[in-house]
SEDO-98066 format. One line per 4 residues: number of its first residue (from 1); their letters; for each residue x, y, z of C-alpha. Coordinates in steps of 0.25 Angstrom, whole numbers, plus 5000, padded with zeros to 4 digits. Layout:
% residues N
NUM) A) X:Y:Z | ...
END
This chain:
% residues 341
1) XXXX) 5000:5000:5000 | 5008:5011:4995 | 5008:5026:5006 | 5018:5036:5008
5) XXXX) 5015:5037:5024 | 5021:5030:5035 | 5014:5019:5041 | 5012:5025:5053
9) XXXX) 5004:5036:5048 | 4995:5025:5040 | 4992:5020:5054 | 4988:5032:5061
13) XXXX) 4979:5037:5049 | 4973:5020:5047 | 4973:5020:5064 | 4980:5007:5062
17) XXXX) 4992:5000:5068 | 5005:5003:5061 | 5008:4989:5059 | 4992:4988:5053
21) XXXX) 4998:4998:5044 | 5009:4992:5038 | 5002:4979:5038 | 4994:4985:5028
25) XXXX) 5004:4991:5022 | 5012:4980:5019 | 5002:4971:5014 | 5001:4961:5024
29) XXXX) 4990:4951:5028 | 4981:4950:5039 | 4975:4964:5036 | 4961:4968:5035
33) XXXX) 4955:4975:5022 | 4950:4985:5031 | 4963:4990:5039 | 4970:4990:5025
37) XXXX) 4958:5000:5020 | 4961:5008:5033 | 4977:5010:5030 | 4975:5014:5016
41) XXXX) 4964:5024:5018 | 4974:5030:5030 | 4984:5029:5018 | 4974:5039:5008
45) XXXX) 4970:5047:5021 | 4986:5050:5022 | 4987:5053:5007 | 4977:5062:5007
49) XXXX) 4981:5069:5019 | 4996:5070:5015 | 4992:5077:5001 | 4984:5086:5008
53) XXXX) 4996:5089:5019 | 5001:5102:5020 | 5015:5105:5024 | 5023:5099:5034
57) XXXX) 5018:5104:5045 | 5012:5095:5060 | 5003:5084:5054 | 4993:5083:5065
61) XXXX) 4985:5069:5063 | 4969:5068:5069 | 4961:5058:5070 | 4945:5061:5067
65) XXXX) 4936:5052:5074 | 4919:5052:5070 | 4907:5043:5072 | 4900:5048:5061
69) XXXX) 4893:5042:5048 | 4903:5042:5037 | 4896:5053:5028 | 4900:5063:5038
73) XXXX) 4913:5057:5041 | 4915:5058:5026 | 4912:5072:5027 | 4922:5074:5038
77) XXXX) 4934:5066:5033 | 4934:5076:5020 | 4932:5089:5028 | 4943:5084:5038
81) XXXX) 4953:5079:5026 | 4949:5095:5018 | 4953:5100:5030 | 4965:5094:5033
85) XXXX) 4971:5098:5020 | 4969:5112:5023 | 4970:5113:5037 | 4983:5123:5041
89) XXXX) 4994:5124:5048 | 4993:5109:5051 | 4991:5095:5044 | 4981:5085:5050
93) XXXX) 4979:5069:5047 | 4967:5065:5050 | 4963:5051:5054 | 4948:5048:5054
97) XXXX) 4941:5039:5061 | 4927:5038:5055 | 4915:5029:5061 | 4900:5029:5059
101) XXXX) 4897:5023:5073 | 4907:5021:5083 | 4904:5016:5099 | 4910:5026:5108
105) XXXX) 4921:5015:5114 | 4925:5012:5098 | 4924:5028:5096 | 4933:5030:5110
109) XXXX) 4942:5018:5106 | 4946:5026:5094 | 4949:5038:5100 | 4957:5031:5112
113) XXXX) 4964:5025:5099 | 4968:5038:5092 | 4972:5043:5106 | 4982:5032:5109
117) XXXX) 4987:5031:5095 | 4989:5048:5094 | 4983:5057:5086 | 4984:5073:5086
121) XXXX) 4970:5076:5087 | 4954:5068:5087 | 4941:5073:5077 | 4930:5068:5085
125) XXXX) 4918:5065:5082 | 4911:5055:5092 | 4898:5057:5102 | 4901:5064:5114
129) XXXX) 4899:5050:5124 | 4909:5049:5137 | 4918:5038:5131 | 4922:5049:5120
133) XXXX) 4922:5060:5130 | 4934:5049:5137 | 4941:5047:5124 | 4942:5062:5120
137) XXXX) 4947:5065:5133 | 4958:5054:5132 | 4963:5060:5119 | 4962:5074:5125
141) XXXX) 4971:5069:5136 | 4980:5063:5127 | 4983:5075:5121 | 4975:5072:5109
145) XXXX) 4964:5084:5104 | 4949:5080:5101 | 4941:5088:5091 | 4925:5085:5090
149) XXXX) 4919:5087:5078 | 4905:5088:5075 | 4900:5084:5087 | 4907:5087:5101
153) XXXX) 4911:5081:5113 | 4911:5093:5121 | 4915:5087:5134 | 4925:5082:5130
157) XXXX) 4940:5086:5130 | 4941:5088:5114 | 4948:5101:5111 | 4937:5107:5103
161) XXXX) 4924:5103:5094 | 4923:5104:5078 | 4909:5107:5072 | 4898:5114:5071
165) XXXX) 4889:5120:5083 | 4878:5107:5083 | 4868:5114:5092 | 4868:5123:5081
169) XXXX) 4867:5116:5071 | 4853:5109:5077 | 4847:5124:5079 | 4851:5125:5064
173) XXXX) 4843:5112:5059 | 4831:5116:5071 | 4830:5130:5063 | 4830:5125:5048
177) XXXX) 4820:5113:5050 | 4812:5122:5060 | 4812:5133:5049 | 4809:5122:5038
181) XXXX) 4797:5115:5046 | 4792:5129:5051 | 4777:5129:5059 | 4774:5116:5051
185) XXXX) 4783:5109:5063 | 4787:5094:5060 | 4795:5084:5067 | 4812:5082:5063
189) XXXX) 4819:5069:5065 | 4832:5073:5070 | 4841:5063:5066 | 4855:5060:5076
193) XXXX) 4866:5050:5074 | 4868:5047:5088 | 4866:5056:5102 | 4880:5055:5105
197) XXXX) 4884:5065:5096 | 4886:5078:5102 | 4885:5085:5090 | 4871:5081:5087
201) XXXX) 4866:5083:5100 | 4871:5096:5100 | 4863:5098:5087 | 4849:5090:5092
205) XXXX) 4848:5099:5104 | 4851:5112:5093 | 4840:5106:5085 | 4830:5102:5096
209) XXXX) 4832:5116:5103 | 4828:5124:5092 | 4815:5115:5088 | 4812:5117:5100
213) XXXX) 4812:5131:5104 | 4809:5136:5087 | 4800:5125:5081 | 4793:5117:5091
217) XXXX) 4783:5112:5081 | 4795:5104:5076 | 4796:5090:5083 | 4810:5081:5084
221) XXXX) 4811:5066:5081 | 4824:5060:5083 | 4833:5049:5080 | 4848:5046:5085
225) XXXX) 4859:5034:5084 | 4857:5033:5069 | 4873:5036:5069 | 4870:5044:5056
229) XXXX) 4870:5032:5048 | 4861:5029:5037 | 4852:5015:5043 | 4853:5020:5058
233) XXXX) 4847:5033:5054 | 4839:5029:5043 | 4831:5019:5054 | 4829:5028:5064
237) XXXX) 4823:5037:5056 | 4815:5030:5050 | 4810:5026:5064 | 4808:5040:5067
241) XXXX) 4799:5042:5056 | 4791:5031:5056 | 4789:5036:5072 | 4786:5050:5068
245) XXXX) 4778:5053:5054 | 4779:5068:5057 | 4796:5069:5055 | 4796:5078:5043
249) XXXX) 4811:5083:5046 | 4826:5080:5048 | 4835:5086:5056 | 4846:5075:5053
253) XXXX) 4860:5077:5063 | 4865:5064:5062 | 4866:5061:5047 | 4860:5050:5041
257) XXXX) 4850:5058:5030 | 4849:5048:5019 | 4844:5039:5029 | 4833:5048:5035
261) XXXX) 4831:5052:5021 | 4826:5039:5016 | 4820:5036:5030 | 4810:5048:5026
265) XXXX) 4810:5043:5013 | 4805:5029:5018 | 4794:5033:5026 | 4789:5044:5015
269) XXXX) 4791:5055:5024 | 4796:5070:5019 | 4806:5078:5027 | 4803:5093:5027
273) XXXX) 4817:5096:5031 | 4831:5090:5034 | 4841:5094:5039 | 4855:5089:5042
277) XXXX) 4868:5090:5045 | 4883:5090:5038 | 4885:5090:5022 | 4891:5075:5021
281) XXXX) 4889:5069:5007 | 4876:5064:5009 | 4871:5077:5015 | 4874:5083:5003
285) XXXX) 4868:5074:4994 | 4856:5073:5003 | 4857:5091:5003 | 4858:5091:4987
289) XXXX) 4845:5083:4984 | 4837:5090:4994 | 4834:5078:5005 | 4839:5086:5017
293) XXXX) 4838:5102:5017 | 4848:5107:5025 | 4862:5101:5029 | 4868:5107:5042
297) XXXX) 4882:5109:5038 | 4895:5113:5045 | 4911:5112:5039 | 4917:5099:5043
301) XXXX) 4931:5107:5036 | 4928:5117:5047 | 4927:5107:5058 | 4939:5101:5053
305) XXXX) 4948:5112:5055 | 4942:5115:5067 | 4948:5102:5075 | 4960:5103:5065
309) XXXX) 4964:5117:5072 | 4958:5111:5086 | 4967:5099:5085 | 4980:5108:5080
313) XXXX) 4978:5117:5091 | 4978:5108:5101 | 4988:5101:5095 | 4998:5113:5095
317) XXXX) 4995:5119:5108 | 4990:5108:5116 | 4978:5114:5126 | 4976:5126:5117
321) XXXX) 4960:5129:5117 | 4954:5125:5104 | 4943:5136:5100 | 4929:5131:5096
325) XXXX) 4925:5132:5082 | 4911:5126:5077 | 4908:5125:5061 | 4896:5134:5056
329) XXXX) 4883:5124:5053 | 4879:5128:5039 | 4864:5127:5033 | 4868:5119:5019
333) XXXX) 4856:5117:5009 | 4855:5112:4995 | 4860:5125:4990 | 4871:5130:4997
337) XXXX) 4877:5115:4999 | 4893:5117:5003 | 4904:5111:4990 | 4910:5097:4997
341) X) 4908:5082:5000
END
């Protein structure tokens, strides 16, 4: 397998043994298809980062760590890679660890691992449970900085928290579907990938707060732990339908929209108004043929040179103060649909 790097870096970036490594490598028996998949994809990430390397300047290496369905860790990995070729005065190498579901003790065995093994700096996004709380503080006390993104772990010891303002973002969805339903009323199923994510907590309680107090002819239906995958969400909502015949809206903060898409389909229902967040590929394609109406959208590139500058702060003068900076939620229709993935 022809490279140009030493095989300790394939290691670090594959997050495999050395001796894994060179096994693979070298072309010897006894290895699985899938850790030789894992050692050449850490060989293209290392190509690409190196043409996109600038100078000789400090190469600081991160690791992102997210529970998240792939379309929106798609959407992350290129802001992140954008970003890193363009980030100054310093050069990062990111290692990403994606997973649609992961249990908290496989979520904190990683963390512990990346600890132990060494890292400059975590991208974290993982529900805000004590077992991850324990972990952070581990790496915090290992000299290592956390950054949350997306969603927060406020009580934690990360150094600071990349994303946008999520009870604001709710307020924002309250007011258009309010607006949109007007004195006609309706009932919204607000759709969540799992109550353990800070960040859309933050956003239900925004959402909830302004039905409440502006629109209160506008009831809430909701449904949780679907994980933002397709089947999980696609059969609770079609539950939730069949329970309730007067849903006639979607306030979606979980992802999942082609599968509550079809469930309305199914049950020959029409949604007056959707909503939801972040513009990963099938939020656009969804935008662009007119299923949902609005998209809730905030700059990942932004956010990820938000914990790039977090990380190299801390990193330079350790216990320095690392400001607070949240992305601005933009409004994104059909119309005025931002160039990208």
């Amino acid at each position: 397998m022809a490279h140009l790097f030493l095989v300790k870096d394939i290691a670090f970036q594959a997050g495999l043994s050395t001796a894994t490594v060179d096994r693979v490598l070298n072309g010897r028996q006894g290895v699985r298809r899938q850790t030789e998949m894992r050692v050449r994809a850490a060989i293209a990430e290392l190509e690409k980062q190196q043409a996109g390397a600038m100078g000789s300047g400090r190469t600081l290496a991160i690791d992102i760590v997210m529970e998240t369905p792939q379309r929106f860790s798609d959407t992350v990995r290129a802001a992140f890679e954008a970003e890193m070729a363009a980030f100054l005065p310093g050069v990062f190498r990111c290692r990403f660890h994606f997973a649609e579901v992961m249990r908290p003790a496989e979520l904190v065995q990683l963390l512990d691992r990346i600890r132990l093994r060494g890292t400059h700096g975590i991208v974290l996004k993982a529900p805000d449970v004590a077992e991850v709380v324990a972990a952070v503080a581990r790496a915090d006390s290992a000299g290592i900085p956390v950054v949350t993104l997306v969603t927060d772990l406020p009580n934690s010891a990360r150094i600071a928290y990349a994303g946008a303002d999520n009870r604001t973002a709710g307020e924002t969805a309250a007011y258009l579907i309010g607006e949109f339903l007007g004195t006609d009323g309706g009932q919204v199923l607000v759709t969540l990938s799992s109550g353990r994510f800070r960040g859309e907590e933050e956003r239900e309680i925004g959402f909830r707060r302004l039905i409440r107090s502006h629109y209160p002819s506008i009831g809430i239906t909701e449904i949780s732990e679907g994980h933002g995958t397709d089947a999980a969400t696609g059969t609770l909502a079609a539950a939730a339908l069949a329970a309730d015949p007067t849903v006639n809206a979607v306030y979606s903060i979980g992802g999942g929209n082609r599968a509550v898409l079809a469930a309305f389909d199914a049950a020959n229902r029409a949604i007056r108004v959707f909503v939801a967040h972040d513009l990963d590929a099938d939020n656009r394609a969804l935008l662009a043929a007119r299923r949902i109406g609005f998209v809730l959208h905030h700059d990942l590139r932004t956010d990820a040179r938000s914990a790039f500058r977090a990380i190299m702060s801390r990193v330079t003068v350790p216990g320095r103060a690392v400001p607070v900076s949240l992305s601005s939620v933009e409004i994104v229709t059909p119309y005025n649909m931002p160039a990208g993935g």
